[in-house]
C-alpha positions in Angstrom: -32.5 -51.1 4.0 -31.6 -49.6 0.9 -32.6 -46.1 1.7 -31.0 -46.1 5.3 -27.4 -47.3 3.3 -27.6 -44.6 0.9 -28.4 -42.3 3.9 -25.4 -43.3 6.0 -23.5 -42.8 2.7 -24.4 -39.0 2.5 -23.6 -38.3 5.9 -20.3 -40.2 5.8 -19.4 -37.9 2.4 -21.1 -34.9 4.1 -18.5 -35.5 6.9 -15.7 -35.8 4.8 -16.4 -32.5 3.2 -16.6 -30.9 6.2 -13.5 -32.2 7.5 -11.6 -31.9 4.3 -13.2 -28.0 4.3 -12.1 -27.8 7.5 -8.4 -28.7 7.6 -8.1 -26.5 4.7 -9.6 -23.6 6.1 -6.9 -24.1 9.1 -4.1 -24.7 6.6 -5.3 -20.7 4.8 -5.0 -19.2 8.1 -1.9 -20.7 9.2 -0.2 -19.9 6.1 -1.1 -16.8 5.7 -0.9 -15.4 9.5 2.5 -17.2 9.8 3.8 -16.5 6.4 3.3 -12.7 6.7 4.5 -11.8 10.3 7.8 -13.8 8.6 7.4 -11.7 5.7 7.3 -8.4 7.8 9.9 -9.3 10.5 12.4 -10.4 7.7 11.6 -6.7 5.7 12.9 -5.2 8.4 15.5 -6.8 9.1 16.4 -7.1 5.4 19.4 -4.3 4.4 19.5 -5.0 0.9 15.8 -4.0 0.4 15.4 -0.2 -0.2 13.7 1.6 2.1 10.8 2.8 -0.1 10.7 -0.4 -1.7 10.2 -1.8 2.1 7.4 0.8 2.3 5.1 -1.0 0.0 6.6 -4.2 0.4 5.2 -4.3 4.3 1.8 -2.2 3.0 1.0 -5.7 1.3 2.1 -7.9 4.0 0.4 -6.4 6.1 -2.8 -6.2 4.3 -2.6 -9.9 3.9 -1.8 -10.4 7.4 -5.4 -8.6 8.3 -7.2 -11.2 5.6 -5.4 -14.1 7.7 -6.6 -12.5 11.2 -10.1 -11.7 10.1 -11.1 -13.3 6.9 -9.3 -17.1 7.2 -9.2 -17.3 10.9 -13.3 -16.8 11.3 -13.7 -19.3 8.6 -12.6 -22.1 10.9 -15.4 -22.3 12.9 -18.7 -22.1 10.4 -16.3 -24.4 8.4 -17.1 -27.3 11.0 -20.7 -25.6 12.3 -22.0 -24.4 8.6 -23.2 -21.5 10.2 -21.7 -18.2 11.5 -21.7 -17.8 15.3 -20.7 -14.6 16.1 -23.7 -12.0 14.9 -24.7 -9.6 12.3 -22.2 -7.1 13.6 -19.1 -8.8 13.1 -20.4 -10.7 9.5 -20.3 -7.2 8.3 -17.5 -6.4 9.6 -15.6 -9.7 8.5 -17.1 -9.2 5.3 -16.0 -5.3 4.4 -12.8 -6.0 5.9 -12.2 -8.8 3.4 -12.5 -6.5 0.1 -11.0 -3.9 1.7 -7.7 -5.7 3.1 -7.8 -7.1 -0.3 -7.9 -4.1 -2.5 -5.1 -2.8 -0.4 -2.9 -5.7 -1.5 -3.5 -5.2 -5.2 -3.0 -1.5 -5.1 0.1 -1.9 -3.1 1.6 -4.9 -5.0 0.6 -2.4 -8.7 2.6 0.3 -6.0 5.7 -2.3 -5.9 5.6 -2.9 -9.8 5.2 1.0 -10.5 8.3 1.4 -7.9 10.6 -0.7 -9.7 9.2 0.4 -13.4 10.7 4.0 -12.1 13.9 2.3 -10.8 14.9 0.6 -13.7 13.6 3.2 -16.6 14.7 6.3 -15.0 17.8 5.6 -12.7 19.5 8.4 -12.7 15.9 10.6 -11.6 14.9 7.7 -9.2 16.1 9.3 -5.9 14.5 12.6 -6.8 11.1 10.9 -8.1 10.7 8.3 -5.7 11.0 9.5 -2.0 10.2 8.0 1.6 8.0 10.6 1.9 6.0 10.1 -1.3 5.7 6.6 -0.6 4.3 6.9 3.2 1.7 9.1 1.0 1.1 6.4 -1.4 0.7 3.8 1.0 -2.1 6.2 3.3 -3.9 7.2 0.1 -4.4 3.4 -1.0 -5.4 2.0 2.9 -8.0 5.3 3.0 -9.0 5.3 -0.5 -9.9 1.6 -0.5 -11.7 1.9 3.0 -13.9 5.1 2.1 -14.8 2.9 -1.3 -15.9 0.0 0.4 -17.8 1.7 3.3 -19.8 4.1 1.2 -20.8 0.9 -1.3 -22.0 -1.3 1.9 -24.3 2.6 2.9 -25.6 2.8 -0.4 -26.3 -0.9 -0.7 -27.9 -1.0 2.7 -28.1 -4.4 4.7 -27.8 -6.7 1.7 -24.5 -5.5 1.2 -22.7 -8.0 3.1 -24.5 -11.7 3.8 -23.1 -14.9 5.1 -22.5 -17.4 2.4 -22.8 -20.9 4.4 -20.8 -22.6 1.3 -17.9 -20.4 1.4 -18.0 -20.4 5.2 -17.2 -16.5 5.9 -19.1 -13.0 5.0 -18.5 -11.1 1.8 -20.1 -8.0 -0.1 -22.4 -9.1 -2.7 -20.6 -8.9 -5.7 -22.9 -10.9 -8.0 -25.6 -8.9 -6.5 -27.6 -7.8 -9.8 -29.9 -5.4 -8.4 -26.5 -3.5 -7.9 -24.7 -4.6 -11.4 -22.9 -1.3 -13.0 -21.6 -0.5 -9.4 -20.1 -4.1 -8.7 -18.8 -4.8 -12.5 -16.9 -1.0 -12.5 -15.7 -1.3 -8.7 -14.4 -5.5 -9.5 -12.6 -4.0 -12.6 -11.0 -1.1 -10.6 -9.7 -3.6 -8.2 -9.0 -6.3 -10.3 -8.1 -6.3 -14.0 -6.6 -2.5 -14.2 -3.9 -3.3 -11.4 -3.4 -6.5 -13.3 -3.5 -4.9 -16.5 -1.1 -2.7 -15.6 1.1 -4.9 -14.1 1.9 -6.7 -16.8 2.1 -3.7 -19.2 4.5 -2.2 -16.8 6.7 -5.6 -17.5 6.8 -5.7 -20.7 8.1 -2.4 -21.0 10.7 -3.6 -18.6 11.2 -6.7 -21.0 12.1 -4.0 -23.8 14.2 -2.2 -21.8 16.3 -4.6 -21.0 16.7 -5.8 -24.8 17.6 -2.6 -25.1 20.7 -2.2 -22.8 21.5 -5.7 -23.3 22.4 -4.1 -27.3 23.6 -0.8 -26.1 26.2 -3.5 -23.8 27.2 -5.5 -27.0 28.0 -2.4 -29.0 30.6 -1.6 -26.2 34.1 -2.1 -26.6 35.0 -1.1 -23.7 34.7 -1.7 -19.9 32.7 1.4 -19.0 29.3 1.6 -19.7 29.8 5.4 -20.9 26.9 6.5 -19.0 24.0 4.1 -19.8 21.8 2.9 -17.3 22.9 -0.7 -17.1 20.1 -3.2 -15.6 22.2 -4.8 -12.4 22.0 -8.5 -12.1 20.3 -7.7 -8.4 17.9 -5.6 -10.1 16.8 -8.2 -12.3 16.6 -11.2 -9.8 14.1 -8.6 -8.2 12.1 -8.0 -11.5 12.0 -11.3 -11.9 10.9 -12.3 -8.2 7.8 -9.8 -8.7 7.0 -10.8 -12.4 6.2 -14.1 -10.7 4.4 -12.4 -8.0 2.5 -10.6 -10.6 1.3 -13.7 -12.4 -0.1 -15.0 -9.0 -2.0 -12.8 -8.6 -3.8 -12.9 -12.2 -4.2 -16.7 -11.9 -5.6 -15.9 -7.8 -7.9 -13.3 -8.9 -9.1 -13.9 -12.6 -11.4 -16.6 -12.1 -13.2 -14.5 -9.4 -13.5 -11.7 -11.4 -14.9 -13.4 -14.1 -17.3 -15.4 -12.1 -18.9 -12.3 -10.0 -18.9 -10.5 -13.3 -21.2 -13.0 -14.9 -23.4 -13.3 -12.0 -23.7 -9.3 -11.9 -24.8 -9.4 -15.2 -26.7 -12.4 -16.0 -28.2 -13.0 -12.3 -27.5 -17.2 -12.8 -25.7 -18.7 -9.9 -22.5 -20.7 -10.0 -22.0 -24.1 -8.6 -21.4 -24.2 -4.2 -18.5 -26.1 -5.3 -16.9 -23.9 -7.6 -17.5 -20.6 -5.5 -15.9 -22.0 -2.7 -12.9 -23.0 -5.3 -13.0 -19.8 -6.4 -12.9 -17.3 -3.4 -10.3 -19.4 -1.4 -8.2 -19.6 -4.6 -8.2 -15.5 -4.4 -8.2 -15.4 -0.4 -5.0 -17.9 -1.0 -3.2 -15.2 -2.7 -2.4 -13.6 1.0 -0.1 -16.4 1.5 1.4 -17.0 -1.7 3.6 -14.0 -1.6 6.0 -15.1 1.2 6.5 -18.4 -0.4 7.7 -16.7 -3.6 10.2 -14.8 -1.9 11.3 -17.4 0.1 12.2 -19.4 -3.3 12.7 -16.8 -5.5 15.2 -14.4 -2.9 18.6 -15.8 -1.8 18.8 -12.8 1.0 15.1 -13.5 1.7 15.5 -16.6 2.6 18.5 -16.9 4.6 17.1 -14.5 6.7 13.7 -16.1 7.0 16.0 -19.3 8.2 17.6 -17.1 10.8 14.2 -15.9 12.1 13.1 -19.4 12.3 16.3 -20.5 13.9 16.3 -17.8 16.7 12.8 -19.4 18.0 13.4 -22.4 18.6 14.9 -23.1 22.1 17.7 -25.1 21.6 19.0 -23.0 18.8 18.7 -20.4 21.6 20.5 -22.3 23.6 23.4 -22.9 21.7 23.5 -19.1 20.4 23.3 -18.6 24.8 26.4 -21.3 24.6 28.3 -19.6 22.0 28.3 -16.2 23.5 29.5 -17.8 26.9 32.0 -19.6 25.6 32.9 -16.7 23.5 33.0 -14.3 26.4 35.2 -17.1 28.6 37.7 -16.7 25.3 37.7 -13.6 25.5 38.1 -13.0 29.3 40.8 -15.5 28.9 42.9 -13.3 26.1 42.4 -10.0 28.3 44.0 -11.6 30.9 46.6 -13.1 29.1 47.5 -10.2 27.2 47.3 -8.3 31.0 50.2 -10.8 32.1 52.2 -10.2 29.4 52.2 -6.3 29.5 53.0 -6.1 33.6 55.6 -8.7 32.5 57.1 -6.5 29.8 56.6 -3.7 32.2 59.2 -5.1 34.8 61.6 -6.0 32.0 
């Protein structure tokens, strides 16, 4: 009696971890497929968002997108099952995509933080150092880059490469892997802790800088600024916006660096439990972005609003309302002002 209690226990909490594993799998994909087509359809809309700026600014958005179409999505489904369903060809696939969809992200978001260290240190050169054309060059050197690394690392590690991890629910290169430690430990690092080094070396400097016009602005006695690049208060709000994005990403991607480090090195496992915690918490990052903007960007989100707006139907129908009535209005003044002329005409 005892034994078949404590039984009916275990299933009933295996359930609920399923389910609980479930929902939130659903949640990551939703968020982070929904969140970035916003994030990409208000870019371009956006006119107060410099067009090389944009450039990198839709290179991560879109890079996330890809993690919420092929990483999250196919989660949902081994999530309930606890096993993968669709074959050997797509686990590797699923699973090379993920690190390299990932490192794009990084690279582009450093991209971003380089792009505005430029802009604020060296406005006057900014135009002539950072081009459209540079930054299309940027952005195709990061996407191929990242995908030659990962595809010759999955050759040279052969089949055990990529495996399905049925606690984590998706495929993923073997990071912890220690049979293949120096490559994995200098290839996290590249990814990781250099862009996120650099990141927040680059904003510093920016913290210094702006100490430093903020003094050259006291010792002015008058209006003009007399030449000095002044920090605008748009420029900051931008700084700050990506500061924030910044530290995201260290607190998203820190713990699994850490974590696949020390497996690559000491070959001990980590609890299911706090793997699972700890990929999703990176994977997570893909959505985080647009929600930053969103609270963080006044001009962001007033035109995420207006994107929202304009698909639902009856918001579409009164914008359809609107312009009718606004055309009758107008029809109605042409002819008005029509009567009037042939009626000054014949006086």
């Amino acid at each position: 009696m005892d034994t078949n209690s404590t039984q009916n226990a275990d299933d009933s909490t295996h359930i609920l971890i399923i389910f609980l594993r479930t929902m939130f799998l659903i949640f990551c994909a939703f968020m982070t497929i929904s969140g970035n087509i916003l994030s990409i359809v208000v870019l371009y809309r956006l006119r107060s968002v410099s067009e090389v700026t944009k450039i990198f600014l839709l290179s991560l958005a879109f890079a996330d997108l890809f993690v919420g179409l092929l990483n999250d999505l196919f989660s949902i489904i081994p999530g309930i099952i606890s096993s993968w369903p669709y074959g050997d060809g797509l686990c590797m696939v699923i699973g090379l995509s993920g690190s390299i969809f990932c490192g794009v992200s990084l690279l582009s978001l450093l991209s971003v933080s380089v792009d505005r260290y430029i802009a604020i240190s060296k406005p006057l050169h900014y135009i002539l150092l950072v081009t459209k054309k540079r930054a299309l060059f940027a952005v195709a050197f990061i996407w191929i880059f990242t995908f030659i690394l990962v595809t010759l690392s999955s050759i040279l590690k052969g089949k055990q490469s990529v495996f399905y991890n049925p606690n984590l629910c998706t495929c993923m290169v073997a990071w912890g892997d220690v049979k293949f430690k120096t490559f994995n430990i200098i290839t996290l690092f590249a990814f990781i802790m250099v862009p996120g080094l650099l990141m927040i070396l680059l904003y510093i400097r920016l913290f210094f800088i702006s100490r430093k016009h903020i003094r050259k602005i006291e010792e002015l006695t008058v209006s003009s600024n007399n030449g000095i690049p002044i920090v605008s208060k748009k420029e900051w709000k931008a700084i700050k916006t990506l500061f924030i994005v910044t530290g995201a990403f260290n607190i998203a991607w820190l713990p699994f660096l850490i974590v696949h480090s020390y497996m690559a090195i000491t070959n001990n496992t980590v609890n299911d439990g706090a793997l699972f915690f700890i990929l999703w918490l990176a994977l997570s990052n893909s959505w985080w972005n647009s929600l930053i903007y969103s609270a963080t960007n006044r001009a962001y989100r007033k035109c995420a609003l207006q994107v929202m707006k304009s698909m639902l139907p009856c918001y579409k129908n009164d914008v359809q309302r609107f312009n009718g009535d606004s055309d009758t209005n107008t029809n109605s003044l042409n002819h008005r002002q029509q009567v009037v002329n042939t009626t000054a005409q014949t006086f």
